[in-house]
C-alpha positions as CSV (number, residue, x, y, z in Angstrom):
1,X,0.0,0.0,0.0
2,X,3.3,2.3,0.4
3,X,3.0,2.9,-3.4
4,X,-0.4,3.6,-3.4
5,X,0.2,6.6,-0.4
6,X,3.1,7.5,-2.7
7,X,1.3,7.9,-5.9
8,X,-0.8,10.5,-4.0
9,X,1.8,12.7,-3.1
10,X,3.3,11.8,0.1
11,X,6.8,11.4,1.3
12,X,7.4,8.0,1.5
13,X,8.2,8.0,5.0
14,X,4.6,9.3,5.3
15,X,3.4,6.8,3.0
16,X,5.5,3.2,4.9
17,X,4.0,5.3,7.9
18,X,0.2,5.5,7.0
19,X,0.0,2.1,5.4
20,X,1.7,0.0,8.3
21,X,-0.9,1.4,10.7
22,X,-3.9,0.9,7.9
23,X,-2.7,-2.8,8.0
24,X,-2.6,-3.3,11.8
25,X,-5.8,-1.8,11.8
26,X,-7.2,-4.0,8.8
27,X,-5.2,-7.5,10.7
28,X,-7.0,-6.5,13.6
29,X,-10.4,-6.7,12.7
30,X,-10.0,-8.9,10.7
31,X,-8.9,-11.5,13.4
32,X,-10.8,-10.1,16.2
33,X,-14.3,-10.8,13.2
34,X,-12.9,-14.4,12.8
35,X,-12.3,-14.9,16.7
36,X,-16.3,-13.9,17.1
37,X,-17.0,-16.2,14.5
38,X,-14.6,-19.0,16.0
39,X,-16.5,-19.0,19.1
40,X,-20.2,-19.6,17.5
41,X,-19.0,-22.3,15.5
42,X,-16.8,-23.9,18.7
43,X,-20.7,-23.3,20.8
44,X,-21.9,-25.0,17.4
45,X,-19.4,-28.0,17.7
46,X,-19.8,-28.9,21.1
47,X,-23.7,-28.6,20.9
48,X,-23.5,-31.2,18.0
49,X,-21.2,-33.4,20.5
50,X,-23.4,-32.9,23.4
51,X,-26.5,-33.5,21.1
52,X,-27.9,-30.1,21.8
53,X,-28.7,-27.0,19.4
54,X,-25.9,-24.4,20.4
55,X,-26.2,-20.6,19.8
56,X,-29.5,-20.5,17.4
57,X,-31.6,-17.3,18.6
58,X,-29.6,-14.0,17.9
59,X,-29.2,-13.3,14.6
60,X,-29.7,-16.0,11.8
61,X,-28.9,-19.7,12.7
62,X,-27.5,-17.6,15.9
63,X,-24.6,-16.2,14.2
64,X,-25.2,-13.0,16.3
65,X,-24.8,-14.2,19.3
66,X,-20.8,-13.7,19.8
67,X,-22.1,-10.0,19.2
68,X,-24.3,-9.9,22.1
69,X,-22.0,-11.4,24.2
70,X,-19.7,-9.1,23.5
71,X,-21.9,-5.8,24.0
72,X,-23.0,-7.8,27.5
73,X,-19.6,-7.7,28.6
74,X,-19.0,-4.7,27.8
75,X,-21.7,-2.5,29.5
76,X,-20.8,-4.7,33.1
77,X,-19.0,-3.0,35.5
78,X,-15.0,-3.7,35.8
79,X,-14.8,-4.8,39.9
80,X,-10.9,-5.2,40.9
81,X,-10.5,-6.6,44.0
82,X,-9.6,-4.4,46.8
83,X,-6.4,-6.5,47.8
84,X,-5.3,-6.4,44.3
85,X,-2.4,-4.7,42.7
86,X,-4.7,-2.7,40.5
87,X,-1.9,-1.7,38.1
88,X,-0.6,-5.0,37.0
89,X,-4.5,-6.6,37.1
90,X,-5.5,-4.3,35.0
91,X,-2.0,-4.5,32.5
92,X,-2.5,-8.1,32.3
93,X,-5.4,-8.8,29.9
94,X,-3.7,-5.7,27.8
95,X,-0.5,-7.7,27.7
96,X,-2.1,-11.3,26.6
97,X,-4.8,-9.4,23.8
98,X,-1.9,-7.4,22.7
99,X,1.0,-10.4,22.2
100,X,-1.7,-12.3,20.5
101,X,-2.6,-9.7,18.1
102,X,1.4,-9.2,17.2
103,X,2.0,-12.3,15.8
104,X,-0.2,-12.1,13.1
105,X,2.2,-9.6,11.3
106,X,4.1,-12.4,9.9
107,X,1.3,-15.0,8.7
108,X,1.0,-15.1,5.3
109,X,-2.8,-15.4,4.1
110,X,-1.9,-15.5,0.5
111,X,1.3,-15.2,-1.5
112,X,2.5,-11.4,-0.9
113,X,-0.5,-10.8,1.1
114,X,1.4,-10.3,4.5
115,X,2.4,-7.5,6.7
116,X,5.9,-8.4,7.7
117,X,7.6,-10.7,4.7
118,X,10.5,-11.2,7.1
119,X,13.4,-13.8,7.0
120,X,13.3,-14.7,10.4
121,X,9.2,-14.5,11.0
122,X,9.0,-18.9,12.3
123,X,11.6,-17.2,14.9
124,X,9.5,-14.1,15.5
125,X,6.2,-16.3,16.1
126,X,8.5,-18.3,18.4
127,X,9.6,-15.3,20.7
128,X,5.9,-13.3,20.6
129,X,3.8,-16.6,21.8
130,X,6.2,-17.4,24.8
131,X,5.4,-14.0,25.8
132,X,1.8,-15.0,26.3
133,X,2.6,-16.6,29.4
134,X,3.4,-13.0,31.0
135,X,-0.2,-12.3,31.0
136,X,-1.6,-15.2,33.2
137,X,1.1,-15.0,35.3
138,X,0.6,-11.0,36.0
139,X,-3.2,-11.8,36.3
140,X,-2.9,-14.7,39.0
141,X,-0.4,-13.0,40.8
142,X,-1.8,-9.2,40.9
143,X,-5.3,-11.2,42.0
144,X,-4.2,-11.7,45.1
145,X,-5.9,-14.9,45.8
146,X,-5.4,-18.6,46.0
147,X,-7.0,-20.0,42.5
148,X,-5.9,-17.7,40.4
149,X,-2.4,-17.5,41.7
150,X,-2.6,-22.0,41.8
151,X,-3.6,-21.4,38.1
152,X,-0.8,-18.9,37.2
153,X,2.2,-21.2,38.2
154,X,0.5,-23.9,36.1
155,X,0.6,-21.9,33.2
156,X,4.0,-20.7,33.5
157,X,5.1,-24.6,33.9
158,X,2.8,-25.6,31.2
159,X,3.4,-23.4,28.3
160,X,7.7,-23.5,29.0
161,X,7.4,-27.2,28.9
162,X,5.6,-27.7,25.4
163,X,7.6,-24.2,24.2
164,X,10.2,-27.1,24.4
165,X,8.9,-29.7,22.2
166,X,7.8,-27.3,19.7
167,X,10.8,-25.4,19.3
168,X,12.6,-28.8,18.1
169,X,9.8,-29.7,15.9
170,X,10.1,-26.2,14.3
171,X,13.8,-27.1,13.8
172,X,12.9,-30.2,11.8
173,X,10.5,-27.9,9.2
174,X,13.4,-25.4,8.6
175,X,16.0,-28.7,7.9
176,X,13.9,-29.6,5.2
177,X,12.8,-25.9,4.0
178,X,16.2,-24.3,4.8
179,X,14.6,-20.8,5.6
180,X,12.5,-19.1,8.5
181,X,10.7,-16.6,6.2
182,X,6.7,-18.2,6.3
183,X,6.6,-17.5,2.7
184,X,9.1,-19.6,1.9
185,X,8.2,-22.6,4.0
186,X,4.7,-22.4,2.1
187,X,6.4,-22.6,-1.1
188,X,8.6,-25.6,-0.6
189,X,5.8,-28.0,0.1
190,X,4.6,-27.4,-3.6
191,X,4.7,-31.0,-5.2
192,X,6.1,-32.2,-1.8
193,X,4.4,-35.4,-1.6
194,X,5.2,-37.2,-4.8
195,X,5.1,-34.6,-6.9
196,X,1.2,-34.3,-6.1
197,X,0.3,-33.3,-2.8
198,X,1.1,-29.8,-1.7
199,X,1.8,-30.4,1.8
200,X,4.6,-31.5,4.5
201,X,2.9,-33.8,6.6
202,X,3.1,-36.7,3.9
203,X,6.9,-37.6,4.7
204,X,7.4,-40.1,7.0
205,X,9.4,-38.2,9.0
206,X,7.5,-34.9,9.3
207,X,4.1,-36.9,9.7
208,X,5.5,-37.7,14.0
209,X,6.2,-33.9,14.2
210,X,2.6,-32.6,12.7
211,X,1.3,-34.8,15.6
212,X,3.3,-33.5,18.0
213,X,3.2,-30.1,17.4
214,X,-0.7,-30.7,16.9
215,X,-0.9,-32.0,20.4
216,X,1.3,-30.1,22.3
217,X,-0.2,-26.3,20.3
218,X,-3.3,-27.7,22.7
219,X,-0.9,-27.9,25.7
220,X,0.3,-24.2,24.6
221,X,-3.3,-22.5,24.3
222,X,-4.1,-24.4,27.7
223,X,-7.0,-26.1,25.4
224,X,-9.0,-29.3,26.4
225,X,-7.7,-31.5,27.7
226,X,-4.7,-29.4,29.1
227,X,-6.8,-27.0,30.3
228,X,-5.2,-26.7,33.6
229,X,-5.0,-23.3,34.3
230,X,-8.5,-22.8,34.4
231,X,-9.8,-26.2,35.0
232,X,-13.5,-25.4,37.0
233,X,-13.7,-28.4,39.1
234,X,-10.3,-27.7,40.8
235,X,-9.6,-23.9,40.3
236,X,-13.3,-22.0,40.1
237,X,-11.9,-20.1,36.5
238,X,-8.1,-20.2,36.9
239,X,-6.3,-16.8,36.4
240,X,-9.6,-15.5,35.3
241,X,-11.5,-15.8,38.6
242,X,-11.4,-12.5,40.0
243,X,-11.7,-10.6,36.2
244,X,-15.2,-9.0,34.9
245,X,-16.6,-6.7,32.2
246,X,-13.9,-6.2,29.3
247,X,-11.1,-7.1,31.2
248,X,-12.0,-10.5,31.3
249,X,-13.2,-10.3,27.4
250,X,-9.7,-9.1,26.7
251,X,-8.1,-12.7,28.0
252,X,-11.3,-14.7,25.8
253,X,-10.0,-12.6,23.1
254,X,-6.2,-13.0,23.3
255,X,-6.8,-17.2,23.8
256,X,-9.2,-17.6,20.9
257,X,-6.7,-15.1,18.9
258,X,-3.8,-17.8,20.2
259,X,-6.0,-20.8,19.1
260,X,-6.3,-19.5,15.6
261,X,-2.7,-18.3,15.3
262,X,-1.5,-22.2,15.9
263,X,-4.3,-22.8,13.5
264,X,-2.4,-21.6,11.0
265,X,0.7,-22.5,11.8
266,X,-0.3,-26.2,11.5
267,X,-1.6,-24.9,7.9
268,X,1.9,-23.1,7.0
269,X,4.3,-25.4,8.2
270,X,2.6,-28.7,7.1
271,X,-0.4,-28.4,5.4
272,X,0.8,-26.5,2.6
273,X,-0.3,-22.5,3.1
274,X,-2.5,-21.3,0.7
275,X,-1.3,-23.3,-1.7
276,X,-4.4,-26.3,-2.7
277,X,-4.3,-29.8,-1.7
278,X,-3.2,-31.8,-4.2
279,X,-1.0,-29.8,-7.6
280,X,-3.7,-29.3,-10.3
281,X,-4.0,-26.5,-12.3
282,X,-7.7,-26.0,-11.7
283,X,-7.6,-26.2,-8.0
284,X,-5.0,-22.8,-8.8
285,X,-8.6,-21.2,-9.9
286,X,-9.9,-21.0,-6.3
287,X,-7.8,-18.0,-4.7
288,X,-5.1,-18.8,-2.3
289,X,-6.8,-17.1,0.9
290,X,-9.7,-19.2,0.3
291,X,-7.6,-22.3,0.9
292,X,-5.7,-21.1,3.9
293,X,-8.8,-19.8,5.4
294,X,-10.2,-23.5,5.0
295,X,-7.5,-25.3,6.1
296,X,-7.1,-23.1,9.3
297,X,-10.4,-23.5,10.1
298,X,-10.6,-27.6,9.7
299,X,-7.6,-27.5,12.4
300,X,-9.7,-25.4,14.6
301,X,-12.7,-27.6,14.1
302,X,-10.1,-30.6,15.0
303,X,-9.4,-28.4,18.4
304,X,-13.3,-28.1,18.8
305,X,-14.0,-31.9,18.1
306,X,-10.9,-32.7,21.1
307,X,-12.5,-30.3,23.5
308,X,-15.8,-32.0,23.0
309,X,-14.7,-35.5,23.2
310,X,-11.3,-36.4,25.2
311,X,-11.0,-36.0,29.4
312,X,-8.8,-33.4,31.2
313,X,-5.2,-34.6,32.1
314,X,-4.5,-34.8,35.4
315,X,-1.2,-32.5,36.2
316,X,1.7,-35.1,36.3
317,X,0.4,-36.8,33.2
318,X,0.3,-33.3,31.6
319,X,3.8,-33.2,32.8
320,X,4.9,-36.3,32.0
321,X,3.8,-36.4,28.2
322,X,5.7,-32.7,27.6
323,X,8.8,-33.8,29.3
324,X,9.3,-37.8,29.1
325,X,7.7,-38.5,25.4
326,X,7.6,-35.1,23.2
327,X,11.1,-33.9,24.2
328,X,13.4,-37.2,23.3
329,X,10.9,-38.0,20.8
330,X,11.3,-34.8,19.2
331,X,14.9,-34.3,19.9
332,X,15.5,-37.9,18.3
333,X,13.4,-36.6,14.9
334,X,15.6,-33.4,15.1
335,X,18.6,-36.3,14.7
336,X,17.1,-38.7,12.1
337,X,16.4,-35.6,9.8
338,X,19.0,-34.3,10.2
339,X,21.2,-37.6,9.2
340,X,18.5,-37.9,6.5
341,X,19.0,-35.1,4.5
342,X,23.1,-35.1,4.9
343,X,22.5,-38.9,3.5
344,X,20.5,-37.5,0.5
345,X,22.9,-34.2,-0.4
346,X,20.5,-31.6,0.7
347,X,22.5,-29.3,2.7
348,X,25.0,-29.2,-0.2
349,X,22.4,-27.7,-2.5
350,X,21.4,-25.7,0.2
351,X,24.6,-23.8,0.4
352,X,25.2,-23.6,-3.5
353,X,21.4,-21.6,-3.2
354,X,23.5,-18.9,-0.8
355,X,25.9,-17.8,-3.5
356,X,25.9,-14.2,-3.9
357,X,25.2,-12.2,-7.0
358,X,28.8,-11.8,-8.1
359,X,29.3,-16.1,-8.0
360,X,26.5,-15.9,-10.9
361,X,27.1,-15.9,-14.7
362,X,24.4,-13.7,-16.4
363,X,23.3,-15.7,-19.7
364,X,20.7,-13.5,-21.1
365,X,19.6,-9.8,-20.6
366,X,16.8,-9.1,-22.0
367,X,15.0,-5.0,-22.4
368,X,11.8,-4.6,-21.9
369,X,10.9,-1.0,-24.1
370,X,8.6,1.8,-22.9
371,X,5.7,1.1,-25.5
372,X,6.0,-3.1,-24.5
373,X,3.9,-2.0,-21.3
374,X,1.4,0.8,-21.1
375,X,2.6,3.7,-19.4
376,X,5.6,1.5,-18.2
377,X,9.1,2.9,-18.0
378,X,12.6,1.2,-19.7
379,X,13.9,-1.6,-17.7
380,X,16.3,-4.5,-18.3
381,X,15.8,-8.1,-16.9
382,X,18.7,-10.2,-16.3
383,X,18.7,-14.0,-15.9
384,X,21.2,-15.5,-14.3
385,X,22.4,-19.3,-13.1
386,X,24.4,-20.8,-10.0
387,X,26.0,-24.2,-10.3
388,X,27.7,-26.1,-12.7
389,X,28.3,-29.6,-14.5
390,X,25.4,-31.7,-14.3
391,X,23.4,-29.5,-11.9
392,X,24.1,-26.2,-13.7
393,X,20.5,-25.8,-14.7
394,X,19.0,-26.5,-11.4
395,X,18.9,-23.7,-9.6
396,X,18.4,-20.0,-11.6
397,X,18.3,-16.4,-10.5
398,X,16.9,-13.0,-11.9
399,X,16.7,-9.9,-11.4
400,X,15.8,-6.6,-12.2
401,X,18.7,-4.1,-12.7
402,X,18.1,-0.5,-11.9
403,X,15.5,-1.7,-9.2
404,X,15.9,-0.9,-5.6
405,X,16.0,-4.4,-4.5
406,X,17.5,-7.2,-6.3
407,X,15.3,-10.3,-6.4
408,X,16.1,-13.7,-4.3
409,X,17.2,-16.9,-6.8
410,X,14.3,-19.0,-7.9
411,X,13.6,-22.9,-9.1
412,X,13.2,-23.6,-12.1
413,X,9.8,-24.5,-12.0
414,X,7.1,-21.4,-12.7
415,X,7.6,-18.4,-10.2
416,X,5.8,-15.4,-9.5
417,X,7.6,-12.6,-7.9
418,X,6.3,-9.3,-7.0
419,X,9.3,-6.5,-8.3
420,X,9.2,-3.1,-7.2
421,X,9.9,-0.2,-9.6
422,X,9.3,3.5,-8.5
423,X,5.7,4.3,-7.5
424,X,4.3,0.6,-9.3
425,X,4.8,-3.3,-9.2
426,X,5.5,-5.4,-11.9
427,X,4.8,-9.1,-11.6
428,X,7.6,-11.3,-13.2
429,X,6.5,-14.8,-14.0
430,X,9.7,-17.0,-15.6
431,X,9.2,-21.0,-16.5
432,X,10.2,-23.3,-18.6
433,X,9.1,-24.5,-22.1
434,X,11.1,-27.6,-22.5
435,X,11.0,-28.9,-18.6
436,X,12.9,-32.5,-19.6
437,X,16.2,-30.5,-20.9
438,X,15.5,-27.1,-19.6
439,X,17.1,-25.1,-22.2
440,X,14.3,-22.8,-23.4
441,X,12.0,-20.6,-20.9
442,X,9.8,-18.0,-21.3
443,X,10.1,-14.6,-19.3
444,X,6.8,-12.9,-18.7
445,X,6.6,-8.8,-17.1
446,X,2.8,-8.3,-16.6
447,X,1.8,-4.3,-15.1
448,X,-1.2,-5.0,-13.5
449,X,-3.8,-2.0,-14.4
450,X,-7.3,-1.4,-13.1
451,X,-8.9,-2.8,-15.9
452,X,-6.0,-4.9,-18.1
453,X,-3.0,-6.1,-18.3
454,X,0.0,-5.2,-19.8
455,X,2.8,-7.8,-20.9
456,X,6.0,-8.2,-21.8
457,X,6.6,-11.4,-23.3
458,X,9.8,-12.9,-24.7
459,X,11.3,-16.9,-25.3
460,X,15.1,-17.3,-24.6
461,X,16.9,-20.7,-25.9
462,X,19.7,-21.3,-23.5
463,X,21.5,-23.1,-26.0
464,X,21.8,-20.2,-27.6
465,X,22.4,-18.0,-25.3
466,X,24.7,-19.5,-23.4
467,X,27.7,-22.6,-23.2
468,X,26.0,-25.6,-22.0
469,X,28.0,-27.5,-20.2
């Protein structure tokens, strides 16, 4: 949106300014509309369970009734206890609706359509949901009173100890991808499964860790049955005992927020993003957001169906399961992966993908003129390869010269890349025409326009180009 605040005449520190906070804003509602929704449909679930009807008077079908609930809450009166610490019971629910709402800066819904592309955004998920914990402990303790302060140290204990287990099974994603940006762990699982299935869990050896991380991102949003900290046969409500009003909508908000956030992570890391199920060209029709959108919410009706059906732990098997079966089990996948793709060469092509610009030889540079795209100014494409011998035409590169940022290197197989030049984007497809010897490929620069589209279309032969070798 930067270029868009530009185009109207803004400094582009105004313009980065004014679209970031447009973007928290839109995230935001966006997830705080889906956590409203989440909540009828988990009422919906366990009514089906429990053979009963669920929310089904305000609104149609009762899809209103998260609404009302809200505005209830709202208009109650906010009673702090009188031997409470009223500044950190009150900072509390701030902290846990505010870590859960950071966290989502990094998802990627679609491809481009995130707020923070950044490399290390698996590691920035990492660090923002262990502060989570802060919250509940602040509440239980500031509450001054037995079950709430009982529920706090469980939650401190709990959440550390399946931090743990997901931590390594994290590790064991980024052996295979090789990156931490969410993008790119999307992208590798296209074809994963045989060429077919778009989607991690289909390995042997990631299929354990999609289990375990399932299981213990239940343990981590204190969901049934390792809810624990608010378990109301032994501790009234937990850490939210003594809370009313909006502050205790605040912690509802921040844990459904939490459950929806490792929603999606189950979808990025294993079920294949937004990309669809299985690699056919006319599952591409249906738009990426509609896919992860569907896949998050099958997890979340998976956390629903658990709720309704499975017994609360008891504290030492809770305990026991994070510490005696995930850890060494995960720490022993971390190991065999490891060992597997050093057996298979991976980590070799890994590092020949890290070669810089200057270890490349440019084969072909090709001008794209001012009347080949409406309105479009002259710029000059240049494609690039690393490697050589047999694996020379493996992995390629391009980039844009005269651009402020140089684009990453790219497989072979068809890539879109967003490319910024000046105030616009141009979107650079580049695949293959002859996939069995790779030596011919077409380069595509589309300017997308309100109404059309522009492109710049031309067919290299490498052979031509180039000395194969």
């Amino acid at each position: 949106m930067t270029p868009f605040f530009e185009s109207l005449g803004l400094p582009y520190e105004w313009a980065w300014t004014i679209a970031t906070v447009l973007g928290i804003v839109i995230i935001s509602l966006l997830v705080m509309l889906a956590v409203a929704m989440v909540i009828y449909v988990d009422r919906k679930v366990l009514g089906a369970i429990m053979l009963r009807r669920g929310p089904n008077v305000v609104g149609p079908f009762g899809l209103l009734q998260s609404f009302a609930d809200g505005l209830k809450v709202f208009l109650h009166e906010t009673i702090i206890p009188s031997a409470a610490n009223k500044g950190i019971f009150l900072l509390a629910p701030i902290i846990t609706f505010t870590v859960a709402l950071a966290a989502w800066a990094v998802i990627p819904f679609s491809a481009g359509v995130v707020m923070a592309d950044i490399n290390v955004g698996l590691l920035y998920i990492l660090a923002i949901s262990s502060l989570g914990v802060y919250g509940v402990v602040m509440s239980g303790w500031a509450s001054n009173s037995k079950y709430p302060f009982f529920s706090a140290m469980r939650a401190a204990a709990q959440m550390i100890s399946y931090e743990v287990s997901i931590g390594f099974v994290l590790v064991c994603v980024v052996l295979f991808v090789g990156s931490f940006n969410m993008s790119e762990i999307v992208m590798s699982q296209k074809g994963f499964g045989l060429g077919l299935i778009n989607a991690h869990f289909v390995h042997p050896l990631l299929f354990p860790m999609f289990v375990v991380f399932f299981i213990s991102a239940l343990a981590e949003t204190a969901r049934a049955p390792f809810d624990l900290t608010e378990a109301e046969s032994e501790l009234v409500a937990g850490y939210q005992t003594e809370y009313s009003s909006m502050a205790f909508a605040l912690f509802w908000l921040g844990e459904y927020a939490n459950i929806l956030l490792m929603c999606s992570l189950l979808t990025i890391l294993f079920f294949g993003g937004w990309l669809p199920p299985l690699e056919l060209s006319f599952l591409y029709w249906v738009p990426g957001i509609v896919w992860f959108l569907l896949k998050t919410f099958l997890f979340f009706f998976m956390f629903s169906w658990v709720w309704g059906t499975v017994p609360r732990y008891r504290y030492d098997q809770l305990m026991r399961l994070g510490w005696k079966v995930f850890l060494p089990m995960s720490l022993l996948f971390v190991a065999l992966i490891s060992g597997y793709l050093m057996a298979i060469g991976h980590f070799d092509l890994a590092q020949r993908d890290k070669r810089t610009w200057d270890d490349a030889e440019t084969l072909v540079q090709y001008t794209c003129e001012d009347g080949d795209l409406a309105g479009a100014s002259r710029f000059t494409v240049a494609i690039q390869e690393y490697g050589r011998g047999d694996r020379r035409f493996e992995q390629w590169a391009f980039r844009l010269i005269g651009t402020p940022l140089p684009l990453e290197r790219k497989q072979i197989d068809e890539v879109q890349a967003i490319v910024p030049r000046g105030l616009e984007f141009e979107l650079v497809r580049f695949r293959p025409i002859d996939e069995s010897r790779n030596q011919s490929f077409v380069l595509e620069v589309i300017k997308p326009e309100p109404r059309r589209l522009g492109t710049c279309k031309k067919t290299f032969d490498l052979a031509e180009a180039g000395e194969v070798r």
